[in-house]
N, C-alpha and C positions, 0 to 999 in steps of 0.2 A: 586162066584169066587173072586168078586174084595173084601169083606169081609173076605176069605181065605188069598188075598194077605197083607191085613192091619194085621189080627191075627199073620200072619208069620216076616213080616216086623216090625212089631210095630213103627212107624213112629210117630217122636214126630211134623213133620209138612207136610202138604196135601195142595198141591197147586191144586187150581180147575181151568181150563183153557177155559175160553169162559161162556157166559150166560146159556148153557145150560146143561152146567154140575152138577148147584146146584141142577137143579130138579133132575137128574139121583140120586145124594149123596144122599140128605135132608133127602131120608126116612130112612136112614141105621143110624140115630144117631138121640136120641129126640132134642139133640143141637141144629140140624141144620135144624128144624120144620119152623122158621123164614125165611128162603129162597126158601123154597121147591114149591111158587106159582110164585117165582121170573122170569119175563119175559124182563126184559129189568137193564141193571146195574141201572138204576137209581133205581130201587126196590130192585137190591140188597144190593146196596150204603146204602138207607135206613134202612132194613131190616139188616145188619150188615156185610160186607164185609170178617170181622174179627172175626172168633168164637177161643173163647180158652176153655181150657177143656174138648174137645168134645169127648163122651163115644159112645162106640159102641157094643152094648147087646151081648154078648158071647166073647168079648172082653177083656177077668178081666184084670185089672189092668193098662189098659191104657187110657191117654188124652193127645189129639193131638189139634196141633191150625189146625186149617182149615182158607185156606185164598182165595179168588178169584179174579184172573185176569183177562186179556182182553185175547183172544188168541191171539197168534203173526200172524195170518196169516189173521186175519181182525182188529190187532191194529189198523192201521190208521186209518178203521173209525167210533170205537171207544172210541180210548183215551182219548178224547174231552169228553163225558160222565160225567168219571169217578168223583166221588168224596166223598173225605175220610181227616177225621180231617182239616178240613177247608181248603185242599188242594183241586185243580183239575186238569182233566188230568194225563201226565206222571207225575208230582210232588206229586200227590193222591197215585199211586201204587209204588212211591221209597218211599213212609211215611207208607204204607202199608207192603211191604215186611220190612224196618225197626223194625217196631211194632211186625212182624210177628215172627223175630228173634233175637227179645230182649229178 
């Protein structure tokens, strides 16, 4: 279904919200193979916060950035975590969402 909605949509950016969403994604694109055991931001941090190009098999013709946040309803306590191009925290995911939209 949520592969339905990206095919009809074709969305050139995919906000993932909360840690546990990468696992749910990861397997729907070989891109996003690098997050798919990710259990805590700091792995995701690692592992790439920011995917660009990312293909999704019956998908022709599109690549999407994929990006992951904190979710809003346990930001507080984790945006402390966060960290992305030498930033951390909230200053991590406004360099993120920049990056995301450049």
């Amino acid at each position: 279904m949520l592969l339905e909605q990206i095919r009809t949509q074709r969305p050139r950016l995919i906000v993932l919200m909360g840690v546990e969403i990468p696992r749910f994604m990861a397997p729907m694109s070989p891109e996003l193979e690098c997050i798919v055991s990710a259990r805590k931001f700091a792995e995701v941090d690692a592992a790439g916060p920011l995917q660009r190009g990312v293909t999704f098999p019956g998908v022709d013709g599109l690549r999407s950035t994929v990006m992951v946040l904190t979710h809003p309803s346990l930001r507080h306590l984790n945006i402390d975590r966060r960290r992305y191009a030498g930033q951390q925290g909230h200053s991590a995911e406004l360099a993120l969402l920049r990056d995301a939209t450049a």
